[in-house]
N, C-alpha and C positions, 0 to 999 in steps of 0.2 A: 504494500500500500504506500503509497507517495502523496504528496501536499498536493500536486496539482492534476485531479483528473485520475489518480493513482498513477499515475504514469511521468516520467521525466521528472528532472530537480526543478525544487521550487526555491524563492529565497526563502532564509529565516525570515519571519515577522518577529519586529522586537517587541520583546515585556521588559518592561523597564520595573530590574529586580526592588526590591525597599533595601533602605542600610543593612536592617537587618531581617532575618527571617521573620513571619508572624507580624510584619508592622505594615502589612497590607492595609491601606487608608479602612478598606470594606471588609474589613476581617469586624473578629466579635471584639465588641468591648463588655465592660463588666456591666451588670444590669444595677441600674441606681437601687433595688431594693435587696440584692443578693448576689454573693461573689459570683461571676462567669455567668455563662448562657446570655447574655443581654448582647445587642449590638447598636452602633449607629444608622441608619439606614442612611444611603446614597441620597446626592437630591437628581431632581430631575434630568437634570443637565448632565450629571454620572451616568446613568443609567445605559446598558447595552442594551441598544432592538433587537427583536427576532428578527432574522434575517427573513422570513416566511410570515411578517407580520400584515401582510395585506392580502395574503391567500385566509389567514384565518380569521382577520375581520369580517372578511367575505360568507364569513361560515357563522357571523353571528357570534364572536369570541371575544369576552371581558379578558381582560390584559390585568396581571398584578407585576408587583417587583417582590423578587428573590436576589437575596445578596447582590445586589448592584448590576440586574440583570431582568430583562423581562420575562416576563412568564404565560402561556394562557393560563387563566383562573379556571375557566368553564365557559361552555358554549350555549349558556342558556340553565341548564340543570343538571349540576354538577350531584345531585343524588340519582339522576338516573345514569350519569356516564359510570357513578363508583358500583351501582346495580351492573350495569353491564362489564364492569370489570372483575366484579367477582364470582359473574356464571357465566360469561363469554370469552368476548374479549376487544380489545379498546386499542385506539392508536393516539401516541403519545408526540407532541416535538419536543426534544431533548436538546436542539439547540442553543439555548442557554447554558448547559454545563460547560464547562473548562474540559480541554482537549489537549493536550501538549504531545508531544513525540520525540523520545531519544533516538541519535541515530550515531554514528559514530564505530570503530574497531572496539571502545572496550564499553559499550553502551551494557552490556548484558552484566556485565564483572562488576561495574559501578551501580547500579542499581541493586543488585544485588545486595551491596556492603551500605546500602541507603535506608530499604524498607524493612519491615518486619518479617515478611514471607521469604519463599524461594522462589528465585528467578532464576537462577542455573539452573535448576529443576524442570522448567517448561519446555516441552518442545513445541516446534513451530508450531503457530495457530491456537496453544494454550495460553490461558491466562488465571490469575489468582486476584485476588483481595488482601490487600493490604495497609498498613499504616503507615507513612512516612512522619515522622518524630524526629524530638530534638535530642540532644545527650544527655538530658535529664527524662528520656523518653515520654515526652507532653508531646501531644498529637499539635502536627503542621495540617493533615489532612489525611483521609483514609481516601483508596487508592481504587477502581477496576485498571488490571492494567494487563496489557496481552502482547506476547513476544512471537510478531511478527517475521518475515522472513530477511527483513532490511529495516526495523528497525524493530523501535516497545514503541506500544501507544497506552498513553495514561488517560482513562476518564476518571474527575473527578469532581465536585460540587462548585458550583459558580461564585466567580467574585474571587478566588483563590489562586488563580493563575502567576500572581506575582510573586505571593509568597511561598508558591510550591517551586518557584523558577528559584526565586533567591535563596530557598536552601538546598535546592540540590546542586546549582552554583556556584554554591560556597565552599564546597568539597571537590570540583570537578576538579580543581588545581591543574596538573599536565594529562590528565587524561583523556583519548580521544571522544569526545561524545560532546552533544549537540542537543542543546535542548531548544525545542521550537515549538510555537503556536500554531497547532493543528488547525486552531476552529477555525479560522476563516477559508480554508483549503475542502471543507468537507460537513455536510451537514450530520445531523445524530437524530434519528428516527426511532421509536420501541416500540412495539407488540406484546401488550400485559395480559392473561388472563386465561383459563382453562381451556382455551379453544386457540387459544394463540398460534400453535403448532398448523393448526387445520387453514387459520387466516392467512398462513405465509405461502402455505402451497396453492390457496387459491389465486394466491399474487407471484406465482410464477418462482418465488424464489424456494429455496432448499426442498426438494419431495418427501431430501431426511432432513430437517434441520438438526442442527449440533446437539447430541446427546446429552454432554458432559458440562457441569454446570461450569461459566466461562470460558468454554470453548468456542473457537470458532470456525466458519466456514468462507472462501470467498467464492463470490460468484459474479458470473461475467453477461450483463447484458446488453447485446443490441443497440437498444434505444437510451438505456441509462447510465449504462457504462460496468466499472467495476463497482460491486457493493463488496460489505463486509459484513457478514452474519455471526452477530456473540450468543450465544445462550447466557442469560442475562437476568432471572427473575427478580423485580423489583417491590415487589408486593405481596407475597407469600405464595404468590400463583406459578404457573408457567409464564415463561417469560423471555424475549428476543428484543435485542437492541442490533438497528442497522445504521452502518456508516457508508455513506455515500457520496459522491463529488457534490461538491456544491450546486452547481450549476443541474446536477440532476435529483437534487433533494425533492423540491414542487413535484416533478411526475412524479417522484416515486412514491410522495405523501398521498396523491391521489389515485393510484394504484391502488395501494393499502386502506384505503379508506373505501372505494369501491368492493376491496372482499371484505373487508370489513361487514359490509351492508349484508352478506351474503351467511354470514352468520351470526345474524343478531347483533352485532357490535358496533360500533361507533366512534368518535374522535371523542379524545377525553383531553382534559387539562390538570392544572397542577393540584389541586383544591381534591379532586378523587384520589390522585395516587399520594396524596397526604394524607387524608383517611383511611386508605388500604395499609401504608405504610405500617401508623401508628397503630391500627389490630394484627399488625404481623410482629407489632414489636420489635422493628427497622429503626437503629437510632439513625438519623442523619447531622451529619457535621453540618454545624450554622444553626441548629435546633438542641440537639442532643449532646454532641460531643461539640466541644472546642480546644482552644491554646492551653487549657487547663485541665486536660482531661488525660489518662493515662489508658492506654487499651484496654487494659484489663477490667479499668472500670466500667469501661462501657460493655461490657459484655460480647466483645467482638474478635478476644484471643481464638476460639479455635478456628475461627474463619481466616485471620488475618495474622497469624502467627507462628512461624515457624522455629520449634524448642530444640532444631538438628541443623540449621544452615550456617552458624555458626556467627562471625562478627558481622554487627553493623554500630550505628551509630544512636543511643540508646539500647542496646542490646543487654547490656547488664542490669539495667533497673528492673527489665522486662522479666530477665532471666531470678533475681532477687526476687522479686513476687513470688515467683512460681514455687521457687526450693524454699524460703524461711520463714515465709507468713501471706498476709490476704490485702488485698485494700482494705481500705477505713471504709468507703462506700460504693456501691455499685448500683446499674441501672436497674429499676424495677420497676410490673404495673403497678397499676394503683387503678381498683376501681371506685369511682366518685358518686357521692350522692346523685340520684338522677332527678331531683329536686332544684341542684344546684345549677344557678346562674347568676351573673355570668360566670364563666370557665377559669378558673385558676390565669395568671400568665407568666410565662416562662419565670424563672427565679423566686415564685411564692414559696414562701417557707412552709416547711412539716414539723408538725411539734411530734412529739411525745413522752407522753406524762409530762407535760409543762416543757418539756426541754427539744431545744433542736435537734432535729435529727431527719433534715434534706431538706429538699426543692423539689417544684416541678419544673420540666423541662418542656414537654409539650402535651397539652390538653386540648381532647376531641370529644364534639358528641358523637360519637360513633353509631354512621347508619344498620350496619350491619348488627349490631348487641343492642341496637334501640336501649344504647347507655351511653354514662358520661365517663371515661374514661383517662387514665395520662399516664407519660411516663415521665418516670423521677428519679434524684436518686439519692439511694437512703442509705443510713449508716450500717455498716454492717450488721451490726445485732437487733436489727430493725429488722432486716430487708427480710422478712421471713414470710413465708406465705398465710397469710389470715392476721397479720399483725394491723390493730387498729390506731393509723394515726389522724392526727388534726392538723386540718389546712389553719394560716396563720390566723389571728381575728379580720385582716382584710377583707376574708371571703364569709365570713358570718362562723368560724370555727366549725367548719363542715366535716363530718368524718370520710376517712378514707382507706380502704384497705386495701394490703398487700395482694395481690395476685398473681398467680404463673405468667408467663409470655409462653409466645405468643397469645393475644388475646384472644382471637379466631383465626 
């Protein structure tokens, strides 16, 4: 896959790295009511378009801002798009997230000594989940990233591009590798939901799509060009993410939206796959995890960690959790009075028995449990399943109990 068209060199696009890592203007800042999870938001004038942003008005599509970036909200009714995502299946533009691509002779060697996972390990067309941290292993940003046959390509959450550039930057020192801005070279397409598999074959791509989760396939169209096909679930469903040349992203959106039709399904926006998310129990970086946050806490080590690859860079704090003790606190649900409005917001404090002991992180009424729902995160001897704690006096000292994840 290549920057332009998949085919022939492209320039780099520059990111103009921060002094230092994590000082991304649009990263998190501390929330005025409770340490971390809070952010400033962009003003208007920041803000990134969809590049596909006049095909989807066209379709009837409210616009929101995520991390310094536009988003569809919903095209009208965003309870029936997250209905058809959890018994169909829905088409997504992912446009908005952050894309970067190493390429380089020792691109594989140095990422490897970077992230939490293994990347020697992948062979071509595989890819993993990962964390890239600092050397006190505090998350910079958790990673999709897939080792191509000419280069890695990194998906990962919007508005971070700078700061995921400037720490892996910092370390490239004389090594050969090349870090570049994917996204304007190629657009980012998904397919979420039980029928997902069925909607790709009706649109001509994979017969088999990729078995293996984060695996991929590419494929070579005619009229669209080269696509890239990830097995990719984003919402506890089945699940395909497509990358394609920019210039053929439009048709191929309305390909997929045409089989779409063909099985119940329909274009969705960000507003559904944030409620699928948070009943899957999905933390996302900008909500859930931030600059303060250690993997482990978030409950994302066995997906995004590997305890056999040996050095990187936070590797020992990671590794120290694991052999001599626990975190203080970890992600947890919480189901909420179904009484209660409005909804906790990010950073509300959790008492128990009079004393601190967490926040919430992100609070949903959840259409699918026709409840109120969030996740949090509570101190260790808390985080136990059936444990009753109290929202701050802010929200009326509403109770709230511990529960398993995923939610549904």
């Amino acid at each position: 896959m290549q920057h332009r068209g998949f085919g022939g060199r492209a320039r780099p696009v520059e990111i103009r790295s921060p002094r230092r890592a994590g000082k991304d203007p649009r990263a998190l800042r501390p929330h005025p009511r409770r340490r971390g999870l809070g952010r400033v938001p962009p003003t208007r004038a920041t803000m990134r378009p969809l590049a596909l942003h006049d095909l989807h008005a066209a379709r009837g599509a409210t616009f929101a801002e995520v991390q310094g970036c536009e988003v569809v909200s919903h095209y009208g009714d965003a309870a029936a798009e997250h209905a058809a995502l959890r018994s169909r299946a829905v088409v997504f533009d992912l446009g908005f997230r952050s894309r970067l691509c190493l390429t380089g002779a020792d691109r594989v060697a140095f990422l490897h000594g970077q992230v939490t996972n293994d990347v020697k390990a992948l062979a071509p067309g595989a890819g993993c989940y990962a964390a890239l941290v600092t050397a006190r292993a505090k998350m910079v940003s958790d990673l999709n990233l897939w080792r191509l046959q000419d280069e890695l390509l990194l998906d990962f959450e919007p508005g971070l591009a700078a700061a995921v550039t400037g720490r892996l930057e910092k370390f490239i020192v004389a090594s050969d590798v090349q870090v570049l801005d994917a996204s304007p070279h190629f657009g980012h397409l998904s397919v979420q939901g039980p029928r997902a598999a069925e909607l790709l074959a009706r649109a001509d791509l994979p017969a088999e799509a990729p078995g293996l989760n984060l695996s991929s396939v590419s494929v070579d169209d005619a009229a669209l060009g080269q696509q890239l096909v990830m097995n990719l679930p984003r919402a506890g469903t089945a699940g395909f993410d497509i990358f394609a040349t920019g210039s053929a992203t439009a048709g191929l959106l309305e390909k997929l939206l045409e089989a779409a039709r063909h099985v119940g399904g329909r274009a969705a926006g960000w507003q559904a796959l944030e409620w699928a998310r948070v009943e899957a129990g999905i933390p996302r970086f900008g909500a859930d995890m931030d600059e303060t946050t250690l993997p482990p806490e978030a409950g994302i080590e066995s997906r995004a960690v590997s305890y056999s690859k040996g050095c990187y860079a936070g590797q020992e704090v990671i590794a120290r959790i694991r052999t001599y003790g626990q975190v203080a606190r970890r992600l947890c649900g919480l189901r909420l009075a179904d009484e209660l409005a409005p909804l906790p917001p990010r950073g509300e404090q959790l008492l128990k028995d009079g004393k601190e002991a967490g926040f919430v992180t992100t609070a949903i009424a959840s259409p699918a449990l026709k409840a109120n729902i969030a996740l949090a995160y509570v101190r260790r001897e808390a985080c136990v399943m059936g444990t009753e704690l109290t929202l701050s006096p802010g929200t009326g000292a509403s109770m709230a109990r511990v529960v398993a994840l995923p939610f549904a």
